[in-house]
C-alpha positions as CSV (number, residue, x, y, z in Angstrom):
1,X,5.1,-2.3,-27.5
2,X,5.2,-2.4,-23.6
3,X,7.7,-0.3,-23.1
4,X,5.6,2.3,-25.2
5,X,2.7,2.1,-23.4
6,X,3.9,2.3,-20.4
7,X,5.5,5.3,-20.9
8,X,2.4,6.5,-22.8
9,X,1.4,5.7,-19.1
10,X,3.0,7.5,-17.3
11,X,2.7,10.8,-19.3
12,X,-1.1,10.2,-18.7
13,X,0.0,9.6,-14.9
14,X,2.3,13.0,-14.2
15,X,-0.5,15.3,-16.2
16,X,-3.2,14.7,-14.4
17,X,-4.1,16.8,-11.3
18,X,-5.6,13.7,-9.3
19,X,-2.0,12.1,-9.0
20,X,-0.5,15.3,-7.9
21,X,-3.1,16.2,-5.4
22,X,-2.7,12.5,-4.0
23,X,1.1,13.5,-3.9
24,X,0.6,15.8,-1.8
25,X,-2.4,14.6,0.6
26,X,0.7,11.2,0.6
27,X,3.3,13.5,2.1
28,X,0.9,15.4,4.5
29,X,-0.2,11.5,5.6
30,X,2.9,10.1,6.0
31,X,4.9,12.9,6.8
32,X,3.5,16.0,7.8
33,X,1.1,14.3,10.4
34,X,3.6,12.0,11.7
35,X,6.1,14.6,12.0
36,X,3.5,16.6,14.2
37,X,2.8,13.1,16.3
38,X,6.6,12.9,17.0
39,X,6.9,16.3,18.4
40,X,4.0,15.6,20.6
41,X,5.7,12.6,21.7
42,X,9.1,14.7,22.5
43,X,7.4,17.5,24.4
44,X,4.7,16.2,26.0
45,X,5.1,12.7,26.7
46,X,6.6,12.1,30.1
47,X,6.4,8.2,30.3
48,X,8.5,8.1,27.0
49,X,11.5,10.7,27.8
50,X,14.8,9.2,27.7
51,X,13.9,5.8,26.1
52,X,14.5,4.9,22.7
53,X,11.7,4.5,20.5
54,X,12.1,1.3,18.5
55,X,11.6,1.4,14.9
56,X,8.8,-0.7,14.8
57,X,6.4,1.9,16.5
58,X,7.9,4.5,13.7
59,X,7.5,2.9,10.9
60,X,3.7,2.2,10.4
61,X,2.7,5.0,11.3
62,X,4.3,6.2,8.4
63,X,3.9,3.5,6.0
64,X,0.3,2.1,6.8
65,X,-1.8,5.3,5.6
66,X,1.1,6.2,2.7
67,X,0.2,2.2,1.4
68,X,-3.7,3.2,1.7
69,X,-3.5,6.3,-0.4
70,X,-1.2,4.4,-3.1
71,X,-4.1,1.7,-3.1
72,X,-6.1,4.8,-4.0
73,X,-4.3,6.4,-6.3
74,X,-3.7,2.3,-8.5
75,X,-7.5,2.3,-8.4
76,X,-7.7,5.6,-10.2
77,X,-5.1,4.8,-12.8
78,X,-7.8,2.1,-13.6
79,X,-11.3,4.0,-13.2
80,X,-10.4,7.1,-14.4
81,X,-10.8,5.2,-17.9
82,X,-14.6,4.7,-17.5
83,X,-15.6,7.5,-15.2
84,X,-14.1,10.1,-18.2
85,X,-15.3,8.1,-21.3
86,X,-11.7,7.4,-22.2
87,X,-11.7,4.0,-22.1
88,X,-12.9,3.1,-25.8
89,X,-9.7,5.3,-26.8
90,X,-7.5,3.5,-24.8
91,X,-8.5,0.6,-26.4
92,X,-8.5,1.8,-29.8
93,X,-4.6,3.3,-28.8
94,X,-3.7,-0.3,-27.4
95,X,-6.0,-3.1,-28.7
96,X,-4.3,-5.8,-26.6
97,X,-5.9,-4.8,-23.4
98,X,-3.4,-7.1,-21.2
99,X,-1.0,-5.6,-22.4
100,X,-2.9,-2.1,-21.2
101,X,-3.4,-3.5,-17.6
102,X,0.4,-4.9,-16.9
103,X,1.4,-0.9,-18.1
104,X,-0.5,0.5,-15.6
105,X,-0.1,-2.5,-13.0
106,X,3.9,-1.9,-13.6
107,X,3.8,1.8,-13.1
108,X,2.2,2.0,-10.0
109,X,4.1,-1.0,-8.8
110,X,7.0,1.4,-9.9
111,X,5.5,4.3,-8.3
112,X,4.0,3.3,-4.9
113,X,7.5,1.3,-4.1
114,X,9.5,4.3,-5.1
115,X,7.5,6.4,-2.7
116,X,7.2,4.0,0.2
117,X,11.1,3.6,0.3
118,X,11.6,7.2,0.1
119,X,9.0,8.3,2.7
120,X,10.2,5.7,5.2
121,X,13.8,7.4,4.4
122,X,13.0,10.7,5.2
123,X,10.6,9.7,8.0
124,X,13.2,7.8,10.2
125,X,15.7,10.3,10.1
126,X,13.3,13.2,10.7
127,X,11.9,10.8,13.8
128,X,15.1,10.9,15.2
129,X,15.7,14.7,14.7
130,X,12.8,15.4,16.0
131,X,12.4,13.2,19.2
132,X,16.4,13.6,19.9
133,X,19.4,11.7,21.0
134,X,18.0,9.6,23.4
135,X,14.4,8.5,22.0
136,X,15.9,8.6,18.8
137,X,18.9,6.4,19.6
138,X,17.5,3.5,17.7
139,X,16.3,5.0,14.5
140,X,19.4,5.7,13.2
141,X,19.7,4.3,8.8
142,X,22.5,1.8,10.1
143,X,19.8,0.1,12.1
144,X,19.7,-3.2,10.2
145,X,15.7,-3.0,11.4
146,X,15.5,0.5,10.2
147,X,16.8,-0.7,7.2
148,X,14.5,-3.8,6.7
149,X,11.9,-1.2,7.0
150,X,12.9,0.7,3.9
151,X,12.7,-2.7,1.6
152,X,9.3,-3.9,3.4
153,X,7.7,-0.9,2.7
154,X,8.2,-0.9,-1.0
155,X,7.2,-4.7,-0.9
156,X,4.1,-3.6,1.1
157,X,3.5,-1.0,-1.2
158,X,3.7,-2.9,-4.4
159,X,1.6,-5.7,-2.7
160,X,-1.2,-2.8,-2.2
161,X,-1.5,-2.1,-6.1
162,X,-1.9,-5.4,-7.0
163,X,-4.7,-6.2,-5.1
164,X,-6.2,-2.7,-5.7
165,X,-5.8,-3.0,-9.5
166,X,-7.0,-6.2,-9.2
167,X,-10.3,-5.2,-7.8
168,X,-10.3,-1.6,-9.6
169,X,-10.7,-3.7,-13.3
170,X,-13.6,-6.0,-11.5
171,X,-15.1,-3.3,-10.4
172,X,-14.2,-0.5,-12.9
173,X,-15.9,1.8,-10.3
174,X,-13.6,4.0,-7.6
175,X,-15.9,4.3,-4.6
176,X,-16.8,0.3,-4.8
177,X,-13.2,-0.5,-5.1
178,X,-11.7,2.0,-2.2
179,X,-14.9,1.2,-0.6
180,X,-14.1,-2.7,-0.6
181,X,-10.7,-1.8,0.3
182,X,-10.5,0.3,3.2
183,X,-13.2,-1.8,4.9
184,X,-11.6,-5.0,4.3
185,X,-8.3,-3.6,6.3
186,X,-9.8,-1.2,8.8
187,X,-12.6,-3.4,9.9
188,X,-13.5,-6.9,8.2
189,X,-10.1,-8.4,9.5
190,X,-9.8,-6.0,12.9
191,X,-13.3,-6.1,14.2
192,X,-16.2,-7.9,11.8
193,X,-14.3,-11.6,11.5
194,X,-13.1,-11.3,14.8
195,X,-16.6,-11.2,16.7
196,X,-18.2,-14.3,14.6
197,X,-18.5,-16.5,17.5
198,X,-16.2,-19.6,17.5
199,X,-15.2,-19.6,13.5
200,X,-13.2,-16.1,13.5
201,X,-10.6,-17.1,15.5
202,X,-10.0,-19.7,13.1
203,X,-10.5,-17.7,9.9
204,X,-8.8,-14.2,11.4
205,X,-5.2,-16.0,11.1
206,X,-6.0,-16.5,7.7
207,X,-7.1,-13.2,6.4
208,X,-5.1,-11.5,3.5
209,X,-4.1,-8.3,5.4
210,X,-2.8,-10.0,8.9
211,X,-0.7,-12.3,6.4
212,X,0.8,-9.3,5.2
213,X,1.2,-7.3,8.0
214,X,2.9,-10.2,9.8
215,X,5.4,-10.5,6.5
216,X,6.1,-6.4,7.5
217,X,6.6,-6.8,11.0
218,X,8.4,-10.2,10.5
219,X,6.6,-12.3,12.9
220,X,5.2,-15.3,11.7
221,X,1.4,-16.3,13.0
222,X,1.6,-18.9,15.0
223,X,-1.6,-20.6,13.7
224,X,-0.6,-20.9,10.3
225,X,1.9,-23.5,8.9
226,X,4.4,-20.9,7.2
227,X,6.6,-18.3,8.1
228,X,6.6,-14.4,7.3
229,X,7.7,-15.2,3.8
230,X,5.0,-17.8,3.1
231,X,2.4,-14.8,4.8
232,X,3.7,-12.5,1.5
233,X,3.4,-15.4,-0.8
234,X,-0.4,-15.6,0.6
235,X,-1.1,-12.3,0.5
236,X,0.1,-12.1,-2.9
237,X,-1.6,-15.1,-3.7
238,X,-5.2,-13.5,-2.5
239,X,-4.1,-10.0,-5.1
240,X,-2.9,-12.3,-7.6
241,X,-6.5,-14.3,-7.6
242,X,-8.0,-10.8,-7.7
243,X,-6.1,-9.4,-10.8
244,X,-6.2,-12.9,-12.9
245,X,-10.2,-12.0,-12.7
246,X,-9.8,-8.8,-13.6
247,X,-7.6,-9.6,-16.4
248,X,-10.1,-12.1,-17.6
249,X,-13.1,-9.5,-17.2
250,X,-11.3,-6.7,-18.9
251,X,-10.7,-9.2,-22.1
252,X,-14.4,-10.1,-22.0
253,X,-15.8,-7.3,-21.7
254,X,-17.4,-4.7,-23.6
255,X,-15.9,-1.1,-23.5
C-alpha cells in the first residue's frame, strides 16, 4: 500500500507546475547566482587572488538557500491539499492518513537529498573552473572535505523537510508555515534570541538551526554537552516533535 501511494505521490509531484517552477528558481539559487558570485570573486577580488578558497566558504552558499527552497517546496506538497480542495479526495484515495503523510514525508526526503547532493556536485567543480587553478586548488571532488559536503548536504536537506512537513500539517497553511520558517533561521536564532539580555546567550546554543548548522560545518558548540552528531540528533529531535504533532493533528482532524 505504501509503495503505491507514494508513487501515486510522486506522479502528483512531477505534474504540477509549482514543483517545476521551484526546480528552476533551485538551480538559479544555488547555481546560477553562485556561479555569478564566483566570477566576481575571480575578477574582481584582489585580496583573494592566488589563495585557495576552502570548501567551507563554497559550500553554503550553495546549499543554505537550495535547503530553504526544498523547505518550500515540502510545505507545498502538504498545503497544496487544502488550498485546492483536494484534500477530502486524498483521503477518500488513502483513508489511512499516516500512511498519506510518511508518502509525501519520504518523497521529499527522496527529493530534496537527491538535489542537495547533486547541486553541491556540480557547484564545487564549477567553483573551481570558474575561480581557477590557484583559488580553486582546494575544491577539487577528492577533497575528503569536499566530499563530506556532498553527504551533509543531503542530510541537511532531508532534515529541512522534516521539520517543514512537520509544521506544514500543523499549520495546513503555506504562508504561516514558510512564514514560521524563514523567520525562525534568518532571524529568531541570528538576531531576536541573541539580543534578550542575559538569557539568549544561554538559549542561542540551544536553538534547533545552530544545532544543525554546527552538525554541517562539523564543529561542535562548545556550550552544549554533545558533539556535531548529538547537534543532528537535536535538531532532528526538535522536527521529529514537530511532525509527531502534525501526525496526531492530521488523524484528528476533520478534512
Amino acid at each position: 500500500m505504501f509503495l503505491n501511494v507514494l508513487k501515486s505521490e510522486f506522479t502528483k509531484l512531477r505534474t504540477t507546475r509549482a514543483f517545476w517552477g521551484n526546480l528552476i528558481f533551485f538551480l538559479l539559487m544555488t547555481l546560477g547566482f553562485n556561479a555569478f558570485m564566483f566570477f566576481m570573486m575571480a575578477k574582481f577580488s584582489e585580496e583573494t587572488q592566488g589563495i585557495p578558497v576552502p570548501p567551507q566558504s563554497v559550500a553554503p552558499g550553495i546549499n543554505m538557500p537550495g535547503a530553504m527552497i526544498i523547505a518550500i517546496m515540502s510545505v507545498i506538497v502538504v498545503t497544496s491539499e487544502y488550498t485546492h480542495k483536494f484534500i477530502t479526495m486524498t483521503f477518500q484515495a488513502t483513508p489511512n492518513r499516516v500512511v498519506l503523510a510518511l508518502a509525501k514525508l519520504v518523497l521529499m526526503m527522496l527529493v530534496g537529498g537527491l538535489l542537495a547532493f547533486l547541486v553541491q556536485l556540480i557547484g564545487f567543480p564549477m567553483a573551481q573552473l570558474i575561480l581557477g587553478k590557484e583559488m580553486g586548488a582546494d575544491l577539487g571532488l577528492g577533497n575528503s572535505e569536499v566530499q563530506g559536503y556532498l553527504w551533509k548536504s543531503a542530510v541537511y536537506a532531508m532534515m529541512f523537510v522534516l521539520f517543514a512537513q512537520g509544521l506544514a500539517w500543523i499549520l495546513r497553511s503555506a504562508v504561516a508555515a514558510i512564514v514560521i520558517i524563514l523567520g525562525w533561521y534568518m532571524a529568531l536564532e541570528v538576531m531576536v534570541l541573541p539580543m534578550i539580555y542575559k538569557v539568549g546567550e544561554k538559549i542561542v546554543p540551544y536553538a534547533p538551526f545552530k544545532n544543525l548548522s554546527a552538525f554541517y560545518y562539523g564543529e561542535p558548540i562548545e556550550e552544549v554537552p554533545w558533539n556535531e552528531w548529538g547537534s543532528l540528533a537535536y535538531f532532528g529531535a526538535w522536527a521529529l516533535v514537530f511532525y509527531i504533532i502534525g501526525l496526531v493533528l492530521l488523524v484528528r482532524r476533520d478534512a
